[in-house]
DSSP file (Angstrom, degrees, kcal/mol; ACC not computed):
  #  RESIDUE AA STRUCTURE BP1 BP2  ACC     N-H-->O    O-->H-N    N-H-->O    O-->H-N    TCO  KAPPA ALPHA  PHI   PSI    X-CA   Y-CA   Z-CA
    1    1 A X              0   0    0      0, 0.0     2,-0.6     0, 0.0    10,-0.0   0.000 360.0 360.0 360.0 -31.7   14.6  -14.4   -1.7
    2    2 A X        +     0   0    0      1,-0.2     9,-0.1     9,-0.1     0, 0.0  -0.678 360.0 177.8 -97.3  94.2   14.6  -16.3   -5.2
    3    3 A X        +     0   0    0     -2,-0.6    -1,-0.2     2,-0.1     4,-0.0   0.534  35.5 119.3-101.6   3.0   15.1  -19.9   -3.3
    4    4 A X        -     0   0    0      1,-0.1     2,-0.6    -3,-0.0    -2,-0.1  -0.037  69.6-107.5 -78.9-168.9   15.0  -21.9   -6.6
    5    5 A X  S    S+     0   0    0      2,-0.1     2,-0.3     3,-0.0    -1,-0.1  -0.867 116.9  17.8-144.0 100.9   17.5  -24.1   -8.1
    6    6 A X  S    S-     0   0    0     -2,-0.6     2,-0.5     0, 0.0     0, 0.0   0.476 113.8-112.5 -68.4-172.6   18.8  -22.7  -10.6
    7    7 A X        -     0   0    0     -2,-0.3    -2,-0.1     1,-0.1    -4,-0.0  -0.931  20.3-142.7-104.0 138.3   17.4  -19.0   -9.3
    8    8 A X        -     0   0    0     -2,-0.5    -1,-0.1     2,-0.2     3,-0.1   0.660  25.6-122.8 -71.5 -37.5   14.7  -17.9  -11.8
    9    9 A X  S    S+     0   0    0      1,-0.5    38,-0.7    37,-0.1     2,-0.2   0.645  84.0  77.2  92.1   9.1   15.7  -14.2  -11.6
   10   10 A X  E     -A   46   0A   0     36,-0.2    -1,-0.5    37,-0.1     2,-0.3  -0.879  69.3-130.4-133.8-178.9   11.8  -13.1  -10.4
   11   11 A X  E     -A   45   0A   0     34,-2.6    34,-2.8    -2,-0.2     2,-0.2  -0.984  17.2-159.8-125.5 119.8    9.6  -13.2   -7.0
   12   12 A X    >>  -     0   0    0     -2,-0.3     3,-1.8    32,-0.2     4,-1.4  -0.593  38.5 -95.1-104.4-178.7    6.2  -14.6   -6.9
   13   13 A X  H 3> S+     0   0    0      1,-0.3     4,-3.3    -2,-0.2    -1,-0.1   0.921 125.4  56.3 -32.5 -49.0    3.7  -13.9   -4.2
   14   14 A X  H 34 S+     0   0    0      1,-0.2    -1,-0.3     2,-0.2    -3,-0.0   0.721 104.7  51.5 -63.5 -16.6    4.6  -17.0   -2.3
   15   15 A X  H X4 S+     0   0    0     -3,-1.8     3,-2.1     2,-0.2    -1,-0.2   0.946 114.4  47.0 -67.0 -58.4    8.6  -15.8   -2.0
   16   16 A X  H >< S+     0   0    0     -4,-1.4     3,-1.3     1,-0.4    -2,-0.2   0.848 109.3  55.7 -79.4 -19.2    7.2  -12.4   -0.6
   17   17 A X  T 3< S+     0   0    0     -4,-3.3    -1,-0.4    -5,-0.4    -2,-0.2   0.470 101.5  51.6 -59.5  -7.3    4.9  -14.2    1.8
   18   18 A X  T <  S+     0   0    0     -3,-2.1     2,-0.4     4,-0.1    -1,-0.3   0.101  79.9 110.3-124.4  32.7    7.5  -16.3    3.6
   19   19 A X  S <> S-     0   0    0     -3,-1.3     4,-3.2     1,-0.1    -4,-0.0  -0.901  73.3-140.6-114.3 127.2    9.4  -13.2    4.2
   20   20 A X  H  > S+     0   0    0     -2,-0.4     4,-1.4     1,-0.3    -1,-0.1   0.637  91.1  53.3-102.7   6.4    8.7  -13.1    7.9
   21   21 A X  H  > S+     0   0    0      2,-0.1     4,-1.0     3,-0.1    -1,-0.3   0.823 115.4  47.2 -64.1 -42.6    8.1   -9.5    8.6
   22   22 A X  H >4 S+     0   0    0      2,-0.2     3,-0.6     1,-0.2     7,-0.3   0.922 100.9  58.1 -56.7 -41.3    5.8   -9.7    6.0
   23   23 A X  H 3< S+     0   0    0     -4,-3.2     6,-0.3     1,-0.2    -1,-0.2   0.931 114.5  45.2 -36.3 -70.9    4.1  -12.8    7.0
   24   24 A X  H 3< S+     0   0    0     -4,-1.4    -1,-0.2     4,-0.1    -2,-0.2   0.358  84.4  99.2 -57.8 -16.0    3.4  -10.8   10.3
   25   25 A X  S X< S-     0   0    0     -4,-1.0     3,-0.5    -3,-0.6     4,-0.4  -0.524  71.5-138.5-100.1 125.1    2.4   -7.7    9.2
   26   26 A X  T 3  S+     0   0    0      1,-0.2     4,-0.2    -2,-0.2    -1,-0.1   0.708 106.0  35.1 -58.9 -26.9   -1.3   -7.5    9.2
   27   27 A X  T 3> S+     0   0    0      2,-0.1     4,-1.9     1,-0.1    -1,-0.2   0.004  84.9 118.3-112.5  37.9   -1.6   -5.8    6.1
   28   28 A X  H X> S+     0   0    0     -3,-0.5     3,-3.9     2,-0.2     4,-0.9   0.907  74.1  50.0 -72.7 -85.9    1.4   -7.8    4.6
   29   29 A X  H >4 S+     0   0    0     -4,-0.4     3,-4.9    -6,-0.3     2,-0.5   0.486 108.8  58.0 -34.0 -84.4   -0.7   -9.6    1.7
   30   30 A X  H 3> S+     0   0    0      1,-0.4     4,-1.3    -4,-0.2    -1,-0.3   0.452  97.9  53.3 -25.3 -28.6   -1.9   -6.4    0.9
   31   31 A X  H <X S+     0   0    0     -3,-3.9     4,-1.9    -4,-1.9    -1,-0.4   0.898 110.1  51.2 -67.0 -46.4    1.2   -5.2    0.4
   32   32 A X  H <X S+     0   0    0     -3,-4.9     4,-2.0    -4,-0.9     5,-0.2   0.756 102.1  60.4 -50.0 -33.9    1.9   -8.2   -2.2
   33   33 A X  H  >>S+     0   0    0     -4,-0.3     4,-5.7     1,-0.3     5,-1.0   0.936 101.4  43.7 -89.2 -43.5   -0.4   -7.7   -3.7
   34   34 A X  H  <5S+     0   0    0     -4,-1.3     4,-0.7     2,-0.2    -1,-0.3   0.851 115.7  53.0 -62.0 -30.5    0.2   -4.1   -4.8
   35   35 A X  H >X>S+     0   0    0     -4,-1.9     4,-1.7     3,-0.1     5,-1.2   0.937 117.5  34.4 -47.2 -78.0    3.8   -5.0   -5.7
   36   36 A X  H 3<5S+     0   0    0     -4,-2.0     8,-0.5     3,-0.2    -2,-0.2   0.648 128.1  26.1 -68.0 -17.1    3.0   -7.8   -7.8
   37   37 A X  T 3<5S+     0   0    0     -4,-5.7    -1,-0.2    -5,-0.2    -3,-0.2   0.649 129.4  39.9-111.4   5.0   -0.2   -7.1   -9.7
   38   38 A X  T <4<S+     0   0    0     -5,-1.0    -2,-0.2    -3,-1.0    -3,-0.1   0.490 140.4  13.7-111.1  16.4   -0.1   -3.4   -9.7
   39   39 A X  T  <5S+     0   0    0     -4,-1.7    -3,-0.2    -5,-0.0    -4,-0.1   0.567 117.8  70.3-136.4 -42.4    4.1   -3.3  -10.4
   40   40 A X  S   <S-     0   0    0     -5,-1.2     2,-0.3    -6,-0.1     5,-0.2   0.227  72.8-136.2 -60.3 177.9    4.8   -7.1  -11.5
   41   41 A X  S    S+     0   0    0      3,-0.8     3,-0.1     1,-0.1    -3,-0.1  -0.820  81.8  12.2-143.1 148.1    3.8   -8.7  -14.7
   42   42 A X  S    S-     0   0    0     -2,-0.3    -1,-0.1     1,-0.2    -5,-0.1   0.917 129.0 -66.7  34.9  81.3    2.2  -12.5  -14.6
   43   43 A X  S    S+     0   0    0     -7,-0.2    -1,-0.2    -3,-0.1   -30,-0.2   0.719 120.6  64.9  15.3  82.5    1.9  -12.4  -11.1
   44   44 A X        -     0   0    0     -8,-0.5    -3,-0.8   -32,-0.1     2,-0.6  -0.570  66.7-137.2 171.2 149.9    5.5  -12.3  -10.0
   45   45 A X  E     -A   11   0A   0    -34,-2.8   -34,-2.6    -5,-0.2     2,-0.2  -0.720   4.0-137.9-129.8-171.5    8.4   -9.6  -10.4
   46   46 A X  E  >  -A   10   0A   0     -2,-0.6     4,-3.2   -36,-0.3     5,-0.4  -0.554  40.3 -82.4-130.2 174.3   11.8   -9.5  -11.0
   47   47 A X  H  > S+     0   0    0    -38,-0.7     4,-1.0    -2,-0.2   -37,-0.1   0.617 122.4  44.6 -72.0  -4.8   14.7   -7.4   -9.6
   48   48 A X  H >> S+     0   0    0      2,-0.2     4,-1.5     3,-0.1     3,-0.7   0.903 116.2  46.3-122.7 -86.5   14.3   -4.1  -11.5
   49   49 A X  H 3> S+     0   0    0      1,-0.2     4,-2.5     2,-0.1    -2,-0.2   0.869 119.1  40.7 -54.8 -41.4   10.6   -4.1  -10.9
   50   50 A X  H 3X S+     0   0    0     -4,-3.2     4,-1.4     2,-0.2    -1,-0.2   0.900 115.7  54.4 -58.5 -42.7   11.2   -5.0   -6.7
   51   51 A X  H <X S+     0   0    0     -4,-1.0     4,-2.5    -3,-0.7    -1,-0.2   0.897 105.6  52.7 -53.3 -42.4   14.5   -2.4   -6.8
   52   52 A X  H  X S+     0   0    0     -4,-1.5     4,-0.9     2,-0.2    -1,-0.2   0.921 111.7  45.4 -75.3 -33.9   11.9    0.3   -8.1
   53   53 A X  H >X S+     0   0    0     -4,-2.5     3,-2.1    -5,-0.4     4,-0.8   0.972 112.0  48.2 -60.2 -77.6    9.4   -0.5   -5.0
   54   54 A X  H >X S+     0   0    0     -4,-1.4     3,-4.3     1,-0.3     4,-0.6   0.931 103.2  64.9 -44.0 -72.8   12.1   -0.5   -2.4
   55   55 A X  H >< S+     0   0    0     -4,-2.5     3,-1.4     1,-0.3    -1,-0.3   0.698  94.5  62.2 -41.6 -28.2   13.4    3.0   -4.0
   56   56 A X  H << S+     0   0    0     -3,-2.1    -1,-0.3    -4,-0.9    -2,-0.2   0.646 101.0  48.3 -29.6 -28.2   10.0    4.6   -2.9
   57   57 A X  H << S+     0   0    0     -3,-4.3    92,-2.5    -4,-0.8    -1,-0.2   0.304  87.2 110.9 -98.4  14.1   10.6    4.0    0.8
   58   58 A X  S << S-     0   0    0     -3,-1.4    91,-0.2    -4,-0.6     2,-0.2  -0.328  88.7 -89.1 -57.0-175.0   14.5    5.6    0.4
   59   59 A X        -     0   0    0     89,-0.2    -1,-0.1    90,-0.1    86,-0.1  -0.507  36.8-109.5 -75.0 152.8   14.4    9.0    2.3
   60   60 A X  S >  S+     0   0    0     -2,-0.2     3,-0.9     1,-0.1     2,-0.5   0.150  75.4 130.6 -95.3  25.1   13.4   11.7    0.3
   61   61 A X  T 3  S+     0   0    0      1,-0.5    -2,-0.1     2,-0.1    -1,-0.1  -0.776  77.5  16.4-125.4 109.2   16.9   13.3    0.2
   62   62 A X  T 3  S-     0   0    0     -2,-0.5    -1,-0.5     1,-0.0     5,-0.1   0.307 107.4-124.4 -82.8 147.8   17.9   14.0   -2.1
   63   63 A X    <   +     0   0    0     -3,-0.9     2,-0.2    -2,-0.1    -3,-0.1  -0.134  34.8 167.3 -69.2 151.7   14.7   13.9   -3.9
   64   64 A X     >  -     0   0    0      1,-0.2     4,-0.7    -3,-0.0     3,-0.4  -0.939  47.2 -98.1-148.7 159.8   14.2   11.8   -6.9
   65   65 A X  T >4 S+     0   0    0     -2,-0.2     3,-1.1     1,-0.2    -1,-0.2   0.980 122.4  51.2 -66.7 -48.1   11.0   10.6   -9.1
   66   66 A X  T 34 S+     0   0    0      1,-0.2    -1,-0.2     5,-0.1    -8,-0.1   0.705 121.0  26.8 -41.8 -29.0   11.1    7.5   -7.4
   67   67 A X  T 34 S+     0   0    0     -3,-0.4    -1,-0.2   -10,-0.1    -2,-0.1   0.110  81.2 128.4-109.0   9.4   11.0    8.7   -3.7
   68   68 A X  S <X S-     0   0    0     -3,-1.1     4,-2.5    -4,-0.7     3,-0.4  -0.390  73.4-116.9 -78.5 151.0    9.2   12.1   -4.3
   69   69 A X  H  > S+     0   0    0      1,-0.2     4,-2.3     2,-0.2     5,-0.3   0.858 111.6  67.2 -74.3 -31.9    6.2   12.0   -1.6
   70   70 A X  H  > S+     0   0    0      2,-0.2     4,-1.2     1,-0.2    -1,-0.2   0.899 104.8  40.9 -48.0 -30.0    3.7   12.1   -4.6
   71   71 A X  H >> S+     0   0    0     -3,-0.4     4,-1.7     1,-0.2     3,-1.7   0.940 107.9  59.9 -93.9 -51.1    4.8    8.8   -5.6
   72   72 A X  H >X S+     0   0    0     -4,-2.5     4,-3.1     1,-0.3     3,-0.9   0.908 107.3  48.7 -24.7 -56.6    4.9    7.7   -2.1
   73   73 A X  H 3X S+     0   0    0     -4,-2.3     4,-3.4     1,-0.3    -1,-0.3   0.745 103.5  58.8 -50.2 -34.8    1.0    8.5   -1.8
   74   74 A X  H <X S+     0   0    0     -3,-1.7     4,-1.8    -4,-1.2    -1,-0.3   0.712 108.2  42.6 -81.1 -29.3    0.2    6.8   -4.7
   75   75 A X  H <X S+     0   0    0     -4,-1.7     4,-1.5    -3,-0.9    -2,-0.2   0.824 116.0  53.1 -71.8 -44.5    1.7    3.5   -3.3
   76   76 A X  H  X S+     0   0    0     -4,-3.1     4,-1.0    -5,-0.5    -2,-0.3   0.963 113.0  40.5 -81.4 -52.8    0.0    4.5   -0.2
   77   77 A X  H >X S+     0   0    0     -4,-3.4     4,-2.3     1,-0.2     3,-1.5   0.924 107.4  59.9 -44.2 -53.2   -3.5    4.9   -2.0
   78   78 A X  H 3< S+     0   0    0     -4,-1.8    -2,-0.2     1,-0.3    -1,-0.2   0.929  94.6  69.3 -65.6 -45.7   -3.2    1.8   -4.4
   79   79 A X  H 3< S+     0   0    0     -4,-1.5    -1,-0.3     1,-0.3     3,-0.2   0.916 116.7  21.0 -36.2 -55.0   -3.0   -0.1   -1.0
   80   80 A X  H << S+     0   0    0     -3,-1.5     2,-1.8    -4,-1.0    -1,-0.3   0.887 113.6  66.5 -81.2 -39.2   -6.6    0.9   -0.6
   81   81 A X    ><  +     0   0    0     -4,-2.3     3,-1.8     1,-0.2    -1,-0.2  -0.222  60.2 158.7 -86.6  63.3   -7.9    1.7   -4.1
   82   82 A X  T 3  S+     0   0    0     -2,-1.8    -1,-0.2    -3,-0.2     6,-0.1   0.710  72.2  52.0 -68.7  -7.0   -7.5   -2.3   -5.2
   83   83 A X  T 3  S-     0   0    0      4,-0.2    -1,-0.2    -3,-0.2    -2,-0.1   0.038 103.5-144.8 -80.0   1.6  -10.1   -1.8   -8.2
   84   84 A X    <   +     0   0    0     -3,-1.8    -2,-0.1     1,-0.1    -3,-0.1   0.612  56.2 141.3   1.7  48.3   -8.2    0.7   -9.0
   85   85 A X  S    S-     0   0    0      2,-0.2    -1,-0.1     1,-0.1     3,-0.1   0.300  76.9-100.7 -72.5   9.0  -10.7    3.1  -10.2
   86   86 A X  S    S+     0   0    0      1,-0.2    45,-0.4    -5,-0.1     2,-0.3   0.767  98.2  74.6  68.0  28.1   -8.7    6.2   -8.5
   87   87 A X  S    S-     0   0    0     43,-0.2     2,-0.3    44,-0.1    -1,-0.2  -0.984  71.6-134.1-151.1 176.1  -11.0    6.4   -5.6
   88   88 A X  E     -B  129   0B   0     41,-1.3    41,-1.7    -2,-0.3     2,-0.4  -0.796  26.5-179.2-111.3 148.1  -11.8    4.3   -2.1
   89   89 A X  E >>  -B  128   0B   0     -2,-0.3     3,-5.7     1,-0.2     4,-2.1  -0.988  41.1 -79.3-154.7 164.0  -14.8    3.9   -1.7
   90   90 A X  H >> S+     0   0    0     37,-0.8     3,-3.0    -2,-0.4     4,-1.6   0.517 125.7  47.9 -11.8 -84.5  -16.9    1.9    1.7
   91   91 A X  H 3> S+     0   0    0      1,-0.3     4,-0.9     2,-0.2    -1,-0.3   0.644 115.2  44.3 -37.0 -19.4  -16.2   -1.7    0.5
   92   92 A X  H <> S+     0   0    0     -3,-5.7     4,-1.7     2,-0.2    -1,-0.3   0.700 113.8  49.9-101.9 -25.1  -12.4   -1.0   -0.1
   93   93 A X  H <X S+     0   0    0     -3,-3.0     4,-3.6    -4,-2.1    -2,-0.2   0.980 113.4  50.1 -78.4 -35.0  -12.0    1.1    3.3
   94   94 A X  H  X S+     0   0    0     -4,-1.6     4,-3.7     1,-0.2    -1,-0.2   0.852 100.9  56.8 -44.4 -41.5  -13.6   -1.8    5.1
   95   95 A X  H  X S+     0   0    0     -4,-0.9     4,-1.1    -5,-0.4    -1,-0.2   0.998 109.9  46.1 -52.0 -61.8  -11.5   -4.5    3.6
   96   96 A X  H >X S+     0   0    0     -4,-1.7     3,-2.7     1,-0.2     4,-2.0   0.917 117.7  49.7 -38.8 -52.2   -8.3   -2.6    5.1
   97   97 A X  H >X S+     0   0    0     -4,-3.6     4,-2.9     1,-0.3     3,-0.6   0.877 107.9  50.4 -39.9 -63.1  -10.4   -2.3    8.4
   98   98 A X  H 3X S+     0   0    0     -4,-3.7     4,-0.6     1,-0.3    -1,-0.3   0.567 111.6  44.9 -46.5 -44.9  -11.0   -5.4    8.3
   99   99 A X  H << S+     0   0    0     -3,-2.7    -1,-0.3    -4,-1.1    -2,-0.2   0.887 114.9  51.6 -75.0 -39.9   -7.1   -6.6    7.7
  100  100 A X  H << S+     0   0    0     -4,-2.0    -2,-0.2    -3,-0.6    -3,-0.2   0.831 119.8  25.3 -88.2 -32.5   -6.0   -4.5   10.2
  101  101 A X  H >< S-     0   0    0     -4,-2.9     3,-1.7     1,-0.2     2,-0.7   0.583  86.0-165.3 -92.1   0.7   -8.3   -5.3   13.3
  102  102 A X  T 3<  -     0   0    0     -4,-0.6     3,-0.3    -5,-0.4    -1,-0.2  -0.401  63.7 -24.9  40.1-112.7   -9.0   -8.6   12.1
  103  103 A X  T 3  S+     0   0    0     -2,-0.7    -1,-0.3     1,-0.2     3,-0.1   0.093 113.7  99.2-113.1  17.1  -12.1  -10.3   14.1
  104  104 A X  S <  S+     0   0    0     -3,-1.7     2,-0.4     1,-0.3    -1,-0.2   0.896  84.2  46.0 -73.4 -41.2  -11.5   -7.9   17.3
  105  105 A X  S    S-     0   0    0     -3,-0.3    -1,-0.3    -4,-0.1    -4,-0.1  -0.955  94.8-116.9-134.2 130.2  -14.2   -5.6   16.2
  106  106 A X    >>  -     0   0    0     -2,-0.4     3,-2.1    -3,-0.1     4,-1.8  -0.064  28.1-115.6 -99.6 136.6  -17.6   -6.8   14.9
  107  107 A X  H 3> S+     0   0    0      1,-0.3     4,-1.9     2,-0.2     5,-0.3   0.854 114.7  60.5 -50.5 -48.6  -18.6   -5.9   10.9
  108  108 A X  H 3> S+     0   0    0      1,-0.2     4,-1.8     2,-0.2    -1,-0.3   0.890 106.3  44.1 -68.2 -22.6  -21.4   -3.6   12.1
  109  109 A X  H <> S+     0   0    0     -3,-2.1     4,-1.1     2,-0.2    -1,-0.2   0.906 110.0  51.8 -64.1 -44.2  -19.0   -1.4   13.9
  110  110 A X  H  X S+     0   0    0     -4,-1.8     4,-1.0     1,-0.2     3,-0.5   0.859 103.7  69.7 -56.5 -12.7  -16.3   -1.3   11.2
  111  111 A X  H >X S+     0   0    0     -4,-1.9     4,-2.3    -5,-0.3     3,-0.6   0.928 108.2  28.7 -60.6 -52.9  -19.4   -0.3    9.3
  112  112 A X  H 3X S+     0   0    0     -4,-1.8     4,-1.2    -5,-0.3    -1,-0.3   0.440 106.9  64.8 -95.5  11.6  -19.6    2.7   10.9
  113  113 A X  H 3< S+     0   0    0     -4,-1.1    -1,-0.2    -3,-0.5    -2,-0.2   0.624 111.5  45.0-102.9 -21.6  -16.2    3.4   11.7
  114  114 A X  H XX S+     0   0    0     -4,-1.0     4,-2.6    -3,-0.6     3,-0.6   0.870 112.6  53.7 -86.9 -57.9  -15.9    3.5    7.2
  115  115 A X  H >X S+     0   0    0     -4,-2.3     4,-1.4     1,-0.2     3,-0.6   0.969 113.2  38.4 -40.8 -80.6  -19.3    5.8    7.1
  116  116 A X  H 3< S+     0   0    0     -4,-1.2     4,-0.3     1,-0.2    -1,-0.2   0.650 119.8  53.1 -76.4   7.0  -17.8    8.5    9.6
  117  117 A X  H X> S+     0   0    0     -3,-0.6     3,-1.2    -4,-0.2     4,-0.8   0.902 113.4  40.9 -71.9 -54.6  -14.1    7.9    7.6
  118  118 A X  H XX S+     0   0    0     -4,-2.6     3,-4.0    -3,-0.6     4,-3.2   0.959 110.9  63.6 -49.6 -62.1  -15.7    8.6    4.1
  119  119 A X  H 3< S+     0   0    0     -4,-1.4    -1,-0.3     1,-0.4    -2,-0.2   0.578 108.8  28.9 -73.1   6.9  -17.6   11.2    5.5
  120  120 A X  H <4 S+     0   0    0     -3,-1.2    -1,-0.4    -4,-0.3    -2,-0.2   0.514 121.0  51.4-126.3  26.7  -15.0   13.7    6.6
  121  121 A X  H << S+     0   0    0     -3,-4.0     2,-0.7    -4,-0.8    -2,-0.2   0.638  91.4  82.3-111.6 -36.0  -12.7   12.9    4.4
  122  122 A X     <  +     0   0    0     -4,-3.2     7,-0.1    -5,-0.3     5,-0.1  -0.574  47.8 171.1 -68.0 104.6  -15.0   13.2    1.2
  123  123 A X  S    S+     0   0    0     -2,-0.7    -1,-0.2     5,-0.1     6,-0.1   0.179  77.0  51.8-103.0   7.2  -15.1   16.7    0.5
  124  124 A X  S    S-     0   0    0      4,-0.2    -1,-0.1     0, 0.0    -2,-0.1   0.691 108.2-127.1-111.4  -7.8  -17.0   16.7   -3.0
  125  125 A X  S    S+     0   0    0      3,-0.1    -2,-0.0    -7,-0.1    -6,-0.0   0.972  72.3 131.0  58.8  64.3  -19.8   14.4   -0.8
  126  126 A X  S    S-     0   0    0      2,-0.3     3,-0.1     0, 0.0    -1,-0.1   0.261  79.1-115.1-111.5  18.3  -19.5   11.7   -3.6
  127  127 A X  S    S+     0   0    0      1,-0.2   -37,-0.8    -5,-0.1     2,-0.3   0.483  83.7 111.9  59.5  -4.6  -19.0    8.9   -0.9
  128  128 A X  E     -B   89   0B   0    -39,-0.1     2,-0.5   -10,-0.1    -2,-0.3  -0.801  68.8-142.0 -66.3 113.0  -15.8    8.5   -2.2
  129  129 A X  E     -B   88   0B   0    -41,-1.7   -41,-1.3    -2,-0.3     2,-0.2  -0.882  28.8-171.0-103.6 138.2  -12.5    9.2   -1.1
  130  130 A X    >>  -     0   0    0     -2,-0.5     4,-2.1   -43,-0.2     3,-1.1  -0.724  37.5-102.6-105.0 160.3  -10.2   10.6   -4.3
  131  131 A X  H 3> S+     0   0    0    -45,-0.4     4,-3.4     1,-0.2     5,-0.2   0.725 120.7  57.0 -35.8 -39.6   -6.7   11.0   -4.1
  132  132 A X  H 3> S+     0   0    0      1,-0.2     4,-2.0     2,-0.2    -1,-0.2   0.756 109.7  46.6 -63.6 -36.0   -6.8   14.5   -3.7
  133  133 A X  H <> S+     0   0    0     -3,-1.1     4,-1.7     2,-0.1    -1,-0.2   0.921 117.6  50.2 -63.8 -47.4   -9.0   14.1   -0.6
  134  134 A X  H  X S+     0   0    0     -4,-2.1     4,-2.1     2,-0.2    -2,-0.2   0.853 109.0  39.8 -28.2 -76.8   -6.6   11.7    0.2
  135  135 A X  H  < S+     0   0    0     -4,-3.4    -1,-0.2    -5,-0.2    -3,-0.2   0.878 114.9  62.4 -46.7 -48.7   -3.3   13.4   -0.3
  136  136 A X  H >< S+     0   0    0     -4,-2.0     3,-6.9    -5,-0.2    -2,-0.2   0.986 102.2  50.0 -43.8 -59.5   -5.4   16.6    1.6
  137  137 A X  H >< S+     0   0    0     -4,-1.7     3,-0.6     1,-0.3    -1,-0.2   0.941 113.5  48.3 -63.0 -51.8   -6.0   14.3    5.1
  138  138 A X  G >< S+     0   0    0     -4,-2.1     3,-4.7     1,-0.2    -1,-0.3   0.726  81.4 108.0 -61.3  -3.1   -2.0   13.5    5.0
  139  139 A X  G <  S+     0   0    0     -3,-6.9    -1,-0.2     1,-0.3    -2,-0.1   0.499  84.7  33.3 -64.5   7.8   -0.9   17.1    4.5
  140  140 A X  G <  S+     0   0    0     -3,-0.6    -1,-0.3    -4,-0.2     2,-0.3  -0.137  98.4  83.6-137.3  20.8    0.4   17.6    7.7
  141  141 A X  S <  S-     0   0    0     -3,-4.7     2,-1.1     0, 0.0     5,-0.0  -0.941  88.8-113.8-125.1 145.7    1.8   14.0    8.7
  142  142 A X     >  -     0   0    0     -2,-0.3     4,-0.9     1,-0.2     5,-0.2  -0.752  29.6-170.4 -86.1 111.7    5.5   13.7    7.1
  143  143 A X  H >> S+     0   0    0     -2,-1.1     4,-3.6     1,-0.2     3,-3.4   0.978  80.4  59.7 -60.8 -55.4    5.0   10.9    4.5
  144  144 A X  H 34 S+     0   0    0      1,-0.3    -1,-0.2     2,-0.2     3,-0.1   0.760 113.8  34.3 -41.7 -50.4    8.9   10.8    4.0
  145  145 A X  H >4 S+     0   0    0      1,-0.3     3,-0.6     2,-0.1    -1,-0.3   0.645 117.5  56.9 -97.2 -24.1    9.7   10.0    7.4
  146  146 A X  H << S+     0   0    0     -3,-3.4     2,-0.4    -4,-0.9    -1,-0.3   0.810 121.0  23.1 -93.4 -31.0    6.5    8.0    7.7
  147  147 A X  T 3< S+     0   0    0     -4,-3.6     2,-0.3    -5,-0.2    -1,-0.3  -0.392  96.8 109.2-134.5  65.7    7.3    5.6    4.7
  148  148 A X    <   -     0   0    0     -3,-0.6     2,-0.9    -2,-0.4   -90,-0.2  -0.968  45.7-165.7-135.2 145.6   10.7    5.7    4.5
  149  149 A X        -     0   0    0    -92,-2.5     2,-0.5    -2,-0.3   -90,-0.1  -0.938  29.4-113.9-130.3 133.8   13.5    2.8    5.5
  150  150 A X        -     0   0    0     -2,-0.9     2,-0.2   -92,-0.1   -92,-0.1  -0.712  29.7-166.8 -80.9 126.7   17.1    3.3    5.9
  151  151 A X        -     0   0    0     -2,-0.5     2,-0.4   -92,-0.0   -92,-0.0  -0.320  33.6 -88.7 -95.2 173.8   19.1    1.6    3.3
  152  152 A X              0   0    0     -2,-0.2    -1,-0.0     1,-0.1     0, 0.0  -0.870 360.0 360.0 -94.1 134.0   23.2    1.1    3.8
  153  153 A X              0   0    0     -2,-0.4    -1,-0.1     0, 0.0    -3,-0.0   0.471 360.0 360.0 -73.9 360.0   25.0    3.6    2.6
């Protein structure tokens, strides 16, 4: 990934960007972004911080603190909580909406597709969603399987 000459021994945004699953991936900046400015230091990381990301998606067997489904969740949250103030809250579910349908569906609908999210997911009716509301809504979807990649053995 490191295409310079000599190799520099980090990755900055623009390395994980030309990576062309990513590229494609609607919520692929998002993804960057949470490596490198909530895992990275001076926007860009290095192989020990990128190893410790990819070891969240092993399979969760045998379990480990890196790959435990709490930690999974937490990756999965910061994706949304980009303020990181430990909740979502309209403006941040919109944004995702927003990445994920791109211009297909018109601001006032996502509007209201973020209203009826918050509201049944916000069980303390703070307009918020907190992790623990968060974590609740998944409890019955298998994160491991759902955010896991096969490595080589």
């Amino acid at each position: 990934l490191d295409k310079r000459k000599p190799p520099s021994g980090y990755l900055t945004r623009e390395d994980l960007l030309e990576i062309r699953e990513v590229a494609l991936n609607p919520l692929g900046q998002r993804l960057v972004d949470v490596m490198i400015q909530d895992h990275g230091n001076a926007n860009r990381i290095d192989f020990r911080q990128f190893a410790t990301i990819l070891a969240r998606f092993r399979r969760g067997k045998p379990t480990n603190e890196l790959n435990a489904k709490e930690k999974k969740l937490l990756f999965l949250f910061s994706m949304y909580d980009r303020n990181h103030d430990s909740e979502i809250d309209r403006n941040e579910l919109l944004d995702i909406l927003k990445l994920m349908v791109g211009g297909n569906i018109h601001d006032e609908q996502l509007g209201t597709i973020a209203d009826h999210t918050i509201e049944e997911l916000d069980a303390d009716g703070d307009l918020t969603i907190t992790f623990e509301e968060f974590c609740k809504t998944l409890e019955n979807i298998d994160v491991d399987e759902k955010m896991s990649m096969k490595f080589l053995n």
